[in-house]
N, CA, C and O atoms as a MOPAC input file, in Angstrom:
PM7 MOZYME 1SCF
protein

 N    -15.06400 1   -56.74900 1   -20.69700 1
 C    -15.18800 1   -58.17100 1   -20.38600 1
 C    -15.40900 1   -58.95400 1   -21.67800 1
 O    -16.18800 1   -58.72500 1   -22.60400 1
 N    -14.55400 1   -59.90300 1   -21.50900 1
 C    -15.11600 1   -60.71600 1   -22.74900 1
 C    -15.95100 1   -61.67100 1   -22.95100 1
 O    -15.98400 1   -62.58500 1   -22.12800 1
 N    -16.97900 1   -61.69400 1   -24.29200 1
 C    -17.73700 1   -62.54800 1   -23.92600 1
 C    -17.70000 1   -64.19500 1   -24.65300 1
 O    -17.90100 1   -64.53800 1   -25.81800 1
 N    -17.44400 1   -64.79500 1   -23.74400 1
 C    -17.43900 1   -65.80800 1   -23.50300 1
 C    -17.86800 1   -67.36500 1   -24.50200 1
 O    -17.28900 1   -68.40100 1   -24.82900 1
 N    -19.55300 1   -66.58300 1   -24.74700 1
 C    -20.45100 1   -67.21600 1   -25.80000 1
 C    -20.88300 1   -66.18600 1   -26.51700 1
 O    -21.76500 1   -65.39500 1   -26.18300 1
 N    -20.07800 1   -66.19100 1   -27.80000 1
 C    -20.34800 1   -64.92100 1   -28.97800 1
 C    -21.26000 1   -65.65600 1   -29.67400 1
 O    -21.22500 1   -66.87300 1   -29.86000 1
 N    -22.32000 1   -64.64800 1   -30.16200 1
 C    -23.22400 1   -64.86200 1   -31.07700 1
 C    -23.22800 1   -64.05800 1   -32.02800 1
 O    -24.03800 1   -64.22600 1   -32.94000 1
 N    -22.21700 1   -62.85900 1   -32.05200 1
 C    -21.56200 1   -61.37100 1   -33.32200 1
 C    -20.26900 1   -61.83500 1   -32.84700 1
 O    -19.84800 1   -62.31500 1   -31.79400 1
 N    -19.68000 1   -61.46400 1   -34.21700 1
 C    -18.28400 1   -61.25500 1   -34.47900 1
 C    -17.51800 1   -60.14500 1   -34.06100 1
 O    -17.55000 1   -59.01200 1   -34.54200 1
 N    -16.75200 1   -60.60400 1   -33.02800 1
 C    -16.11800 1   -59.10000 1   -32.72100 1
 C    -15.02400 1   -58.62800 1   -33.80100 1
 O    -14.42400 1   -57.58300 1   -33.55100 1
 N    -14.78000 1   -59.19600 1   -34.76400 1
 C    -14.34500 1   -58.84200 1   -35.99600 1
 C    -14.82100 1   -57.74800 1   -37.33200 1
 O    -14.58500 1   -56.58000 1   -37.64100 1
 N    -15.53000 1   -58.76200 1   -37.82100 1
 C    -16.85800 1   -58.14700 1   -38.50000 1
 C    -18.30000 1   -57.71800 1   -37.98600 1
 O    -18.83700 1   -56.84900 1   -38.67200 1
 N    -18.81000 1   -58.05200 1   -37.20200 1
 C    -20.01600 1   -57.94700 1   -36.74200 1
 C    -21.05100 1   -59.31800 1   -37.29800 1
 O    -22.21800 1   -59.45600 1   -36.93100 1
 N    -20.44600 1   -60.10100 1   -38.09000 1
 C    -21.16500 1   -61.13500 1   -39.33600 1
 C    -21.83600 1   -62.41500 1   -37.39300 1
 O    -21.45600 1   -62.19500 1   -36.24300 1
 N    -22.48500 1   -63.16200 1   -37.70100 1
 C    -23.40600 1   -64.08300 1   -37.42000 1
 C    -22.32000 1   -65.01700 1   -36.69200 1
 O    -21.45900 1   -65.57400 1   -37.37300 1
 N    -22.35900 1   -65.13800 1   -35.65600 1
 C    -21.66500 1   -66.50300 1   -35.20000 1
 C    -22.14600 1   -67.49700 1   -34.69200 1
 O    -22.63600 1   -67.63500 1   -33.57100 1
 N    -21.98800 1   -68.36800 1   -35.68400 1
 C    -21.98900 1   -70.09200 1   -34.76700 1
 C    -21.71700 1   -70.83200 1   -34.10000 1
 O    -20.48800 1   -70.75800 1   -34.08300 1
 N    -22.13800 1   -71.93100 1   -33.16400 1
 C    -21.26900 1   -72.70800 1   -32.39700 1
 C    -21.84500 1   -74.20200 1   -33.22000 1
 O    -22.95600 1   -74.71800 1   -33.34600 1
 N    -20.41100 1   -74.57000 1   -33.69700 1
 C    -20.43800 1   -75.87000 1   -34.48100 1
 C    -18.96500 1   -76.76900 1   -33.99500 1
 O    -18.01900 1   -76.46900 1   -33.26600 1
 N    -19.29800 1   -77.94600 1   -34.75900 1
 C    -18.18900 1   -78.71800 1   -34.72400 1
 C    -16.71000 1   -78.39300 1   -35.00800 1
 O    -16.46200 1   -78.40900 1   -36.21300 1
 N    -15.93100 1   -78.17600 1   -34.41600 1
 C    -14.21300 1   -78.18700 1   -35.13800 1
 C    -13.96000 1   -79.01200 1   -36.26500 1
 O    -12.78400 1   -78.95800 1   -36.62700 1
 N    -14.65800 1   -79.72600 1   -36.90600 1
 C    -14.36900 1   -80.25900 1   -37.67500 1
 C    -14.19900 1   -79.83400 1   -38.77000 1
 O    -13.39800 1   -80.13900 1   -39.65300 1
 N    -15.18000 1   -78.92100 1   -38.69000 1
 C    -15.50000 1   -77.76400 1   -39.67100 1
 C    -14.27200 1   -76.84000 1   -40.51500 1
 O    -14.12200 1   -76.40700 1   -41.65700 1
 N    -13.48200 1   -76.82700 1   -39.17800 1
 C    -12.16000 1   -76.32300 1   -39.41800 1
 C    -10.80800 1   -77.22700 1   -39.42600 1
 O     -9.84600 1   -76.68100 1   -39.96600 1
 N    -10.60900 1   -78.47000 1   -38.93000 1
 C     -9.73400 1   -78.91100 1   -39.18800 1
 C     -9.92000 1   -80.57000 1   -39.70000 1
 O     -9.22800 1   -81.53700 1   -39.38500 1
 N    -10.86800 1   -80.51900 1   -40.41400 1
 C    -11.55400 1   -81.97900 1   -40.71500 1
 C    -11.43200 1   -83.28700 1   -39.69800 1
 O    -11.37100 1   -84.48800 1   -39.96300 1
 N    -11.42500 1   -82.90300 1   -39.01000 1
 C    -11.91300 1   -83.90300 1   -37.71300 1
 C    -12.07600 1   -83.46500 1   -36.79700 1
 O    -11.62500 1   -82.32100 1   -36.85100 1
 N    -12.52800 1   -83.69100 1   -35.77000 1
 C    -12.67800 1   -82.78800 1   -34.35600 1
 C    -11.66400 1   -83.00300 1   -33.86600 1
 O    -11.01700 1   -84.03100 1   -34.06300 1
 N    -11.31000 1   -82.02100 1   -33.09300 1
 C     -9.75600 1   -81.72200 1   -32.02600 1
 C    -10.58900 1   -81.29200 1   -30.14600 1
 O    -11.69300 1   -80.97600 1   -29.70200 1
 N     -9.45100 1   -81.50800 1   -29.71800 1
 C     -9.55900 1   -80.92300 1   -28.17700 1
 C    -11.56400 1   -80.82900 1   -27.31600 1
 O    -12.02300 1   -81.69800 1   -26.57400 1
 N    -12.06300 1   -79.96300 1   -27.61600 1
 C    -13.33800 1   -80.31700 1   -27.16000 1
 C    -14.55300 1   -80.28200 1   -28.30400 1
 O    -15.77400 1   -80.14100 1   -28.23500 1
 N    -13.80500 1   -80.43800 1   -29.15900 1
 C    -14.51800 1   -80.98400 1   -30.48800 1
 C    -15.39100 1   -79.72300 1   -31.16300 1
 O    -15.96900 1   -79.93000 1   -32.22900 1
 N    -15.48100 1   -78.29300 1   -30.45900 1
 C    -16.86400 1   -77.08700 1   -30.51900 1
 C    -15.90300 1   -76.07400 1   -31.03500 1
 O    -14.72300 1   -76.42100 1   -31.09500 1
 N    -16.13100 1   -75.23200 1   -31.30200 1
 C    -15.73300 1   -73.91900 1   -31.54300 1
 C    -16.80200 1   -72.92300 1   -31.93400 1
 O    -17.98500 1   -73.26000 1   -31.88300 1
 N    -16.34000 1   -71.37200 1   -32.43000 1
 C    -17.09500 1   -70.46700 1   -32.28100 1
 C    -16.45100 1   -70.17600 1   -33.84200 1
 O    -15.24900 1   -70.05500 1   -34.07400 1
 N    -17.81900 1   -70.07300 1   -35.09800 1
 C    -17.27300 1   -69.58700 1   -36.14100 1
 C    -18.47500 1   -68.57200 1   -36.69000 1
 O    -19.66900 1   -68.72000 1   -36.43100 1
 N    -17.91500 1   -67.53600 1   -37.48600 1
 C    -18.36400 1   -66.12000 1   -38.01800 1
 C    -18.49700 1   -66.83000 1   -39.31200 1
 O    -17.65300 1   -67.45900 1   -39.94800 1
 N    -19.72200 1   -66.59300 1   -39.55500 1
 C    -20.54800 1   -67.17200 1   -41.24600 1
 C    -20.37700 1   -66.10700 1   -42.00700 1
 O    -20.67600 1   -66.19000 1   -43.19800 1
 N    -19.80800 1   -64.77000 1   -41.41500 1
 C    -19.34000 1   -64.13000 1   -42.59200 1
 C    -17.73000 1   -63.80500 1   -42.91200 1
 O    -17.34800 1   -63.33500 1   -43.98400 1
 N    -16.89600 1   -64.12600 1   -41.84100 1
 C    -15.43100 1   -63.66100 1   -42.57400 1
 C    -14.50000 1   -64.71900 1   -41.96900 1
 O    -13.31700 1   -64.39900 1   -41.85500 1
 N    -15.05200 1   -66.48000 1   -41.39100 1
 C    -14.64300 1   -66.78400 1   -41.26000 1
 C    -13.64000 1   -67.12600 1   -40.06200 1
 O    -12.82700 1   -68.04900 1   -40.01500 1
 N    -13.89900 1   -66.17800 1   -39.14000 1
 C    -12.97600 1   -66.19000 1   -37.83400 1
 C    -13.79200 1   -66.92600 1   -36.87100 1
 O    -14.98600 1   -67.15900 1   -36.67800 1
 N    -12.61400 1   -67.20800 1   -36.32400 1
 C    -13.31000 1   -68.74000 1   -35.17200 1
 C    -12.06400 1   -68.97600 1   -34.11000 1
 O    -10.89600 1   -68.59100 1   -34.16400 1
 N    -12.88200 1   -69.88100 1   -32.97000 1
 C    -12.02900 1   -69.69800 1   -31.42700 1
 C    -12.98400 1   -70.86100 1   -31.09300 1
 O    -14.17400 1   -71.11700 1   -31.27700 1
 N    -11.72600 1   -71.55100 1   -30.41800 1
 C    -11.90000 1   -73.16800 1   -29.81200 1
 C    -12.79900 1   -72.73200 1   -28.39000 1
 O    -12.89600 1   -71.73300 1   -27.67600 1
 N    -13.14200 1   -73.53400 1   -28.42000 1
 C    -13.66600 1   -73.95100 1   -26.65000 1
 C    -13.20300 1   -74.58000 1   -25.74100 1
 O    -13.23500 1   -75.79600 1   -25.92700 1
 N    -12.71500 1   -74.20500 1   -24.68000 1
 C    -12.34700 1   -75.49100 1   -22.84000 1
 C    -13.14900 1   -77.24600 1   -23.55000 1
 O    -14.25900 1   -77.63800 1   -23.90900 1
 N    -11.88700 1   -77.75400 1   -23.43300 1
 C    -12.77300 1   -78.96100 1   -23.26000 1
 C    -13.48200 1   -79.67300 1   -22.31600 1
 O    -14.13300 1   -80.69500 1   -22.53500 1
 N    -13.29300 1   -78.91300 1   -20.89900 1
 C    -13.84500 1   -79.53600 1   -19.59200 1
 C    -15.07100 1   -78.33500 1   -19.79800 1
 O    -15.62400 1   -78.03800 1   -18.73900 1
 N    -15.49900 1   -77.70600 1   -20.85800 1
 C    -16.93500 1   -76.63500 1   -20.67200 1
 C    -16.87900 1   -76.38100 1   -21.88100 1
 O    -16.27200 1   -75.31800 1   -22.00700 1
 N    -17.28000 1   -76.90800 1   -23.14600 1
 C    -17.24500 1   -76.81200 1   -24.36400 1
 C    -17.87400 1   -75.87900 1   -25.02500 1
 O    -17.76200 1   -75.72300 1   -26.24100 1
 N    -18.92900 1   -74.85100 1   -23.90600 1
 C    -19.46000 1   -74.20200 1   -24.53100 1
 C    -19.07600 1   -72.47600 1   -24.58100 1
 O    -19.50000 1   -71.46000 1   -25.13100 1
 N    -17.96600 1   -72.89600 1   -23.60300 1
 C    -17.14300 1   -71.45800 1   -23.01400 1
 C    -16.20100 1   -70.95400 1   -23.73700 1
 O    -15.20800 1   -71.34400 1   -23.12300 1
 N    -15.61100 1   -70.02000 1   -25.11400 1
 C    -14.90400 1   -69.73400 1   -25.72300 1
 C    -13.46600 1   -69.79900 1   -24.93900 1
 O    -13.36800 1   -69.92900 1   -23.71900 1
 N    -12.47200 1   -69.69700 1   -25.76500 1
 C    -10.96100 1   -69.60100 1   -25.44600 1
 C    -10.78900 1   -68.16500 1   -24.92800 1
 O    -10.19000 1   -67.82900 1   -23.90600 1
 N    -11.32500 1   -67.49200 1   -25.68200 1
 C    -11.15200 1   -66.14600 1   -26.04600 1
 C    -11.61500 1   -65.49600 1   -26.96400 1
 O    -12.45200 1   -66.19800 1   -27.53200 1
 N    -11.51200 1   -64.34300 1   -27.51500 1
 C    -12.55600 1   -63.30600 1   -28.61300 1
 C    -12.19300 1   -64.37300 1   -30.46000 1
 O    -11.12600 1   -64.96000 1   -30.63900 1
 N    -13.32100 1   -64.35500 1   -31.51000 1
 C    -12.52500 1   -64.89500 1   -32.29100 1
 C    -11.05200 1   -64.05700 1   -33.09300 1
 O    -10.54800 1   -62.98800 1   -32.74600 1
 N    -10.74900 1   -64.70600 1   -33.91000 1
 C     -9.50200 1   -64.31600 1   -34.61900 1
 C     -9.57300 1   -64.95800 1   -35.64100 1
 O    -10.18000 1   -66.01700 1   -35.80000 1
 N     -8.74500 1   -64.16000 1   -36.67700 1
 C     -8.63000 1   -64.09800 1   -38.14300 1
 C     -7.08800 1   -65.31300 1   -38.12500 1
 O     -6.43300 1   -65.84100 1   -37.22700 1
 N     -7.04000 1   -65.33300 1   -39.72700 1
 C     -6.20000 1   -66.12700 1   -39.68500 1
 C     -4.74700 1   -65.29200 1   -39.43200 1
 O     -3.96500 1   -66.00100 1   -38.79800 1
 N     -4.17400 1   -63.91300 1   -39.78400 1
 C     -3.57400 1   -63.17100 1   -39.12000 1
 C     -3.21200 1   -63.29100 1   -37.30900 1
 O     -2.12200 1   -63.33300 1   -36.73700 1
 N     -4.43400 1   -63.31600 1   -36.82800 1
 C     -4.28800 1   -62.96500 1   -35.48500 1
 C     -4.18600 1   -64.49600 1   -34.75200 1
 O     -4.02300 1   -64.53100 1   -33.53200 1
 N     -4.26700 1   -65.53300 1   -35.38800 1
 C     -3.64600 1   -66.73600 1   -34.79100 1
 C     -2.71600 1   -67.12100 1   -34.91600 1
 O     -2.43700 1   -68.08700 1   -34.20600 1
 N     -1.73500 1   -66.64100 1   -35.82700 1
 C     -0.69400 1   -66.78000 1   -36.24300 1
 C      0.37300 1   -65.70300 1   -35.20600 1
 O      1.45500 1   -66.06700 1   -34.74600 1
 N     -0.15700 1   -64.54900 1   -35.03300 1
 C      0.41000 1   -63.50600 1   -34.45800 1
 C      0.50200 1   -64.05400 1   -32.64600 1
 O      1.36700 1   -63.78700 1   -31.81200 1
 N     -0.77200 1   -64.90100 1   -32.51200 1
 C     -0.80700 1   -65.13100 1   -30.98700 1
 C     -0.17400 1   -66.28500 1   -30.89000 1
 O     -0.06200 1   -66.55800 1   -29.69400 1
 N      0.41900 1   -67.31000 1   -31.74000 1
 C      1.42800 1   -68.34600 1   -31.76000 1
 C      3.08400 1   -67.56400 1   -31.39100 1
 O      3.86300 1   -67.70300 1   -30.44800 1
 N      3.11300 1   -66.74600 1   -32.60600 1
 C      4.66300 1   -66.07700 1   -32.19800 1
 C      4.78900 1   -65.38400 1   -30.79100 1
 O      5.83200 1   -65.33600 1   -30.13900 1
 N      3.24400 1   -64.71000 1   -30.31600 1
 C      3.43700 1   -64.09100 1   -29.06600 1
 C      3.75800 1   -65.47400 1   -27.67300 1
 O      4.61100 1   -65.64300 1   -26.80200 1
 N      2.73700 1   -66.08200 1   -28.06300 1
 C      2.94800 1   -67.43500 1   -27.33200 1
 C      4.48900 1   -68.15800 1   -26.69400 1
 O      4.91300 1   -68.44800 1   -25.57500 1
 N      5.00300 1   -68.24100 1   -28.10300 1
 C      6.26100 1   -68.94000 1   -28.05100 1
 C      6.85700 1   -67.65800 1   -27.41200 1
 O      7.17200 1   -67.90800 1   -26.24900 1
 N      7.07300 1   -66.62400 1   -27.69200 1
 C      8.44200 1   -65.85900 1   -26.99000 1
 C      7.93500 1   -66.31200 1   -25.52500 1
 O      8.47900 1   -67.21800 1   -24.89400 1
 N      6.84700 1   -65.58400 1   -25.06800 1
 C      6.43800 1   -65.57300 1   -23.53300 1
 C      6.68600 1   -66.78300 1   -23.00200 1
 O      7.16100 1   -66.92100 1   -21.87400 1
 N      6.35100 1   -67.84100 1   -23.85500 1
 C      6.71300 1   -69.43200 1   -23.42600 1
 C      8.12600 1   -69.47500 1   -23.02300 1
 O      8.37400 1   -69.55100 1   -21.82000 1
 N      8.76200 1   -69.44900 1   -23.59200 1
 C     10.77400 1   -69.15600 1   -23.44000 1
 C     10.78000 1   -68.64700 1   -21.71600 1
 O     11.60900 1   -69.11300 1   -20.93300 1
 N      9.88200 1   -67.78100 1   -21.35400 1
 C     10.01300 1   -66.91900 1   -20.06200 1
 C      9.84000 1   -68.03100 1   -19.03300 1
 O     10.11600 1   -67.77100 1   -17.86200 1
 N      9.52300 1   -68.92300 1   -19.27700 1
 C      9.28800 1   -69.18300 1   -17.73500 1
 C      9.24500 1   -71.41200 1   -17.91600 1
 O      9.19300 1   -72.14200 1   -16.92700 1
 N      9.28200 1   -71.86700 1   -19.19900 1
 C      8.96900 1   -73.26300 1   -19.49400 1
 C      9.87900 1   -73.96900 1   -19.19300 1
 O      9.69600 1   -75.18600 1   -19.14300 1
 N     11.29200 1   -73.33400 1   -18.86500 1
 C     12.73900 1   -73.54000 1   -18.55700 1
 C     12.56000 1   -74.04700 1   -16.79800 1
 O     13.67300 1   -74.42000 1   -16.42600 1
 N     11.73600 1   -74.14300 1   -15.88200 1
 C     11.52600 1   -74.44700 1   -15.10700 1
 C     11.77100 1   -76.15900 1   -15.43700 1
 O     12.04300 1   -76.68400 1   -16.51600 1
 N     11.55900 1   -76.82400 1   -14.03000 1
 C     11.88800 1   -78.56900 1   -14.14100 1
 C     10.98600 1   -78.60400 1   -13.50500 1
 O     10.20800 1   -79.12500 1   -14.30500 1
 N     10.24600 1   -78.39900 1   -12.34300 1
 C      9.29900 1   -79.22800 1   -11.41700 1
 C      7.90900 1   -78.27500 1   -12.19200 1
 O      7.89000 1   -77.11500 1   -12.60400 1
 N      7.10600 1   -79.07000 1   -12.17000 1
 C      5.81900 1   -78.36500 1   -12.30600 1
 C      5.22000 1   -77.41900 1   -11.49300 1
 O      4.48500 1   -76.56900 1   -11.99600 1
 N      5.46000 1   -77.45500 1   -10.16600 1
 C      5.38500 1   -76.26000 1    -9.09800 1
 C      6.10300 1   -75.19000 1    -9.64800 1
 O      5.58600 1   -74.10100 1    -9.89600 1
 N      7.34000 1   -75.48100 1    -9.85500 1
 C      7.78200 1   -74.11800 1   -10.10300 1
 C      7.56500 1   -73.35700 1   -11.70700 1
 O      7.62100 1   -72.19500 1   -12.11000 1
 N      7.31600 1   -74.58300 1   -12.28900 1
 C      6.45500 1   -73.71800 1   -13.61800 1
 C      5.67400 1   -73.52300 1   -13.45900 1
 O      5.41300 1   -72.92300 1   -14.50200 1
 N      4.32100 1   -73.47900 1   -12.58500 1
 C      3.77100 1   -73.00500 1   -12.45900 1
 C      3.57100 1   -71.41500 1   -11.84100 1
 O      2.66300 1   -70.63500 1   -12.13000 1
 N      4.66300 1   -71.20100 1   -10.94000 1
 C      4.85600 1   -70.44700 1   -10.36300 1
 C      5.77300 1   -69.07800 1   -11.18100 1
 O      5.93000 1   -67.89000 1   -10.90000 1
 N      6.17600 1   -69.83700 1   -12.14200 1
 C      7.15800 1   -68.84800 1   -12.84300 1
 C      5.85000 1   -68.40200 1   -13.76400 1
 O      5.40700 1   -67.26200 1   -13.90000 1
 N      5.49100 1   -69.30600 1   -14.19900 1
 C      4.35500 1   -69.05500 1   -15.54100 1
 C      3.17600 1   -67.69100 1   -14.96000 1
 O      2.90800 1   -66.70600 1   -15.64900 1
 N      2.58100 1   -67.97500 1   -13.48400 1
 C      1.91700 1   -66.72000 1   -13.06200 1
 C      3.18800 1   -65.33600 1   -12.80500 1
 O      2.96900 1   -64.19200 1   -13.20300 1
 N      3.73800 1   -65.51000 1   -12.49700 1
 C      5.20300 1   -64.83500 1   -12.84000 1
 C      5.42000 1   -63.98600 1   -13.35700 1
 O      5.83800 1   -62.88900 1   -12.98700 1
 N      5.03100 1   -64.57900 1   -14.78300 1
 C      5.65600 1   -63.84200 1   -16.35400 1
 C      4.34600 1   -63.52900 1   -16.80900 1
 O      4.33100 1   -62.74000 1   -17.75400 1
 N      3.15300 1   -63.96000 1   -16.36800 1
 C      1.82400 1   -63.51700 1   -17.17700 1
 C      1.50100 1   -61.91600 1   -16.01800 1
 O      0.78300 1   -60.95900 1   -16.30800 1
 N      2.45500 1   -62.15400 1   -14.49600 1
 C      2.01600 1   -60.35100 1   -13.75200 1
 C      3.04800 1   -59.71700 1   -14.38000 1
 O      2.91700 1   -58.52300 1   -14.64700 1
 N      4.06100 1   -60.30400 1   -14.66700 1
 C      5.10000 1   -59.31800 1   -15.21000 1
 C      4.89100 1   -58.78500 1   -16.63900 1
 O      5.32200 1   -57.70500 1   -17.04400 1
 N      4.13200 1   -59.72800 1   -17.39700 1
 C      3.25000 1   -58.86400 1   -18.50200 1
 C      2.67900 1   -57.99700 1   -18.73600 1
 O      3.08100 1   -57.02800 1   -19.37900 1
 N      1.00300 1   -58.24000 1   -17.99600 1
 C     -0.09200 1   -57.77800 1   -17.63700 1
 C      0.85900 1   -56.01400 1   -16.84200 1
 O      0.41100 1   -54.87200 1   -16.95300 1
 N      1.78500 1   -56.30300 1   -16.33600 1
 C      2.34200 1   -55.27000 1   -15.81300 1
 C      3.34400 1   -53.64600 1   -17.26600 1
 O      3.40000 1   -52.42100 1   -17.37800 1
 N      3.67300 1   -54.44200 1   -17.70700 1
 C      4.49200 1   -53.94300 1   -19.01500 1
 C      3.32100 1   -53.44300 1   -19.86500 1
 O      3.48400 1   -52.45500 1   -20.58100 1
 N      1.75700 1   -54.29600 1   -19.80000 1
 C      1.38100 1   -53.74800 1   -20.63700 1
 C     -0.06000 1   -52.87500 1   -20.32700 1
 O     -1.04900 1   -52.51500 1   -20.96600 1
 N      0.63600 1   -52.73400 1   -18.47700 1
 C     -0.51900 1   -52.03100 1   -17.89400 1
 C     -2.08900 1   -52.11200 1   -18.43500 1
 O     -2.92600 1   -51.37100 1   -18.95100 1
 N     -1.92200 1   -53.77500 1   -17.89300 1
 C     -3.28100 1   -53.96900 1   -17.79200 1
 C     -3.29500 1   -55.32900 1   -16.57700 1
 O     -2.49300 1   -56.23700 1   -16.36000 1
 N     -4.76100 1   -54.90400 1   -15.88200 1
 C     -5.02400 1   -56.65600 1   -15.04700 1
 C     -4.52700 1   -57.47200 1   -15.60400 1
 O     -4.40800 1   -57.75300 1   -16.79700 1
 N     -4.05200 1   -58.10000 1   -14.25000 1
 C     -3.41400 1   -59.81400 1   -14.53800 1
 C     -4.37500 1   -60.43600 1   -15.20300 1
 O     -4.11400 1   -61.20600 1   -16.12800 1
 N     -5.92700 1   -60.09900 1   -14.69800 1
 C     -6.85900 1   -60.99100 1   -15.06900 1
 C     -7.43100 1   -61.05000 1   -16.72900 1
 O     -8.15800 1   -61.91300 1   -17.22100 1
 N     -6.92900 1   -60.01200 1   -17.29800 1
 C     -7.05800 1   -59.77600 1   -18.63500 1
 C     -6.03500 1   -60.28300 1   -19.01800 1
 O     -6.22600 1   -60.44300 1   -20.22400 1
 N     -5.03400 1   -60.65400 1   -18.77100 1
 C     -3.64200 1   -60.62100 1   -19.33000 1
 C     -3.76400 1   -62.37500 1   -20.00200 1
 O     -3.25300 1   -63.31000 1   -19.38500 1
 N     -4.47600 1   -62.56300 1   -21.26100 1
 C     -4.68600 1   -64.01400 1   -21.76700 1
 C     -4.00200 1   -63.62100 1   -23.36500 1
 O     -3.99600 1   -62.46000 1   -23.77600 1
 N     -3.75700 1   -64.12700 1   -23.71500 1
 C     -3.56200 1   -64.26300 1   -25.36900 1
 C     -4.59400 1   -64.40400 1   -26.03600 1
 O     -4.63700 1   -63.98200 1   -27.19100 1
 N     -5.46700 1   -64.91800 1   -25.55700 1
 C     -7.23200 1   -65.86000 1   -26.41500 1
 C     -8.03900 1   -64.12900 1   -26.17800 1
 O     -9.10100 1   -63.80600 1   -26.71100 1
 N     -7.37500 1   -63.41300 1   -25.44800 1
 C     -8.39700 1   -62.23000 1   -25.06800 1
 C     -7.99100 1   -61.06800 1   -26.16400 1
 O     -8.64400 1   -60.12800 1   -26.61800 1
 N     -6.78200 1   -61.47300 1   -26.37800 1
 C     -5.71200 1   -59.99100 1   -27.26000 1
 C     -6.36500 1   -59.49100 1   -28.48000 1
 O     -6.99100 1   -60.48900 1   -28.83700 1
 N     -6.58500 1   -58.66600 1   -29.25100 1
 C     -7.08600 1   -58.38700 1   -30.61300 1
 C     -5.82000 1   -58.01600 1   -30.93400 1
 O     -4.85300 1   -57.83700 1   -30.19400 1
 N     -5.94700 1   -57.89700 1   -32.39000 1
 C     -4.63700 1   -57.49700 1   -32.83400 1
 C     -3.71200 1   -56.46400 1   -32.18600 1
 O     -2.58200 1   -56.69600 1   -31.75500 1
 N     -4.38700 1   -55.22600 1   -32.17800 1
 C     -3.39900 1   -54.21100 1   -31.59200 1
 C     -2.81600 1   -54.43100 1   -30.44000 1
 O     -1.85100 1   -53.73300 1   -30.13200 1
 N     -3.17700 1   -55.21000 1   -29.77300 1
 C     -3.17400 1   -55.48400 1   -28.83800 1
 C     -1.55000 1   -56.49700 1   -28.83600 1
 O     -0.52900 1   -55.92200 1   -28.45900 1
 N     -1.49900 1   -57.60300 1   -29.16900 1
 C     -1.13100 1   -58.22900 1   -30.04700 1
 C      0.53400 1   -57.76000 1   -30.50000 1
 O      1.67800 1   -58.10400 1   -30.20300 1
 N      0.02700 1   -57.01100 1   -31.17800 1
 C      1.56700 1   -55.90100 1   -31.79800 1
 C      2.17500 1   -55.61900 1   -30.56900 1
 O      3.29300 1   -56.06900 1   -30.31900 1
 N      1.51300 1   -54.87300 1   -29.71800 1
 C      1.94100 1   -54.37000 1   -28.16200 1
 C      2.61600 1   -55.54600 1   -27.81300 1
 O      3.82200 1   -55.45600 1   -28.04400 1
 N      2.25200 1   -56.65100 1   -27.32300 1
 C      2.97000 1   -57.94900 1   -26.60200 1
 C      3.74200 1   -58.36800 1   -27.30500 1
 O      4.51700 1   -59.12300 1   -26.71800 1
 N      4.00200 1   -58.21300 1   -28.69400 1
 C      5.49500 1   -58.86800 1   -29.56000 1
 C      6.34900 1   -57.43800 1   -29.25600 1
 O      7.52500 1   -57.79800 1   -29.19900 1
 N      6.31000 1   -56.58800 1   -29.12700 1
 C      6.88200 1   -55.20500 1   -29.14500 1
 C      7.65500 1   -55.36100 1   -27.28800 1
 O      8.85100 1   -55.40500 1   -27.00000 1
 N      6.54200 1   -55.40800 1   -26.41500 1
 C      7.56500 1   -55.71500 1   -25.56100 1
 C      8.20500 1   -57.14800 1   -25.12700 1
 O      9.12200 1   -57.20300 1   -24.30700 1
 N      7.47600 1   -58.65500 1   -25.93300 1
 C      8.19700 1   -59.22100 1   -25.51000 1
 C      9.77100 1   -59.54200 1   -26.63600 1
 O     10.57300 1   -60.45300 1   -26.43300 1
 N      9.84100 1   -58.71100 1   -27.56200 1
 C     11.30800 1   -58.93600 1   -28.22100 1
 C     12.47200 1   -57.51800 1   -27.85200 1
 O     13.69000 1   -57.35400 1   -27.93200 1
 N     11.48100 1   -56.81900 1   -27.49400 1
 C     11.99200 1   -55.58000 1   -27.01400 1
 C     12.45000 1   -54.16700 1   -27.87800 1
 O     13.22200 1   -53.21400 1   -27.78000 1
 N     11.40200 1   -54.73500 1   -28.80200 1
 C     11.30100 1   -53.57200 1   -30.30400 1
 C     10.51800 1   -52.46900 1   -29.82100 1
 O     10.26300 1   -51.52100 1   -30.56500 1

């Protein structure tokens, strides 16, 4: 399970904070909070309707970059929809048809949850390398 409100780095193990986004992108964005590691730097936004609830585990600058490219392919799967019902419907869709490929719960099946290896796995089957 992941947790939610980190206070260790599931990276390093280093000290984590909950501070301003600003911190990281010189102004505040989306719910203005995030989760940052005082020792190596890795950090993860917060819900803006619950600011205190992580996205997901933090990540390095590697592994946000890696969950953008995973993002966009999986995005391609299902954004091609027109009505919002049915993107919606395609979008749970392609996240069981994932979660399925990569034999694991739907309910795990997030990008904000992935660690790297993890990560590699979902570009591997979603380009089909």
């Amino acid at each position: 399970m992941i947790n939610l409100y980190p206070t260790k780095c599931n990276l390093c193990g280093g000290v984590v904070v909950y501070i301003s986004n600003s911190k990281i992108y010189g102004k505040e964005y989306g719910s203005g909070k995030c989760y940052y590691c005082t020792s190596c730097g890795a950090y993860v936004g917060t819900h803006k309707p619950r600011p205190k609830e992580a996205l997901g585990i933090l990540g390095s600058a590697e592994m946000r970059e890696m969950k953008m490219k995973c993002h966009e392919l999986f995005d391609q799967q299902w954004k091609n929809e027109e009505t919002s019902k049915k993107r919606r419907t395609a979008r749970k869709s392609a996240y069981a048809g994932l979660a399925a490929r990569l034999d694991i719960p739907v309910e795990e099946c997030h990008f904000g949850y992935f660690d790297m290896d993890m990560l590699d796995m979902v570009y591997k089957v979603l380009t089909g390398s």
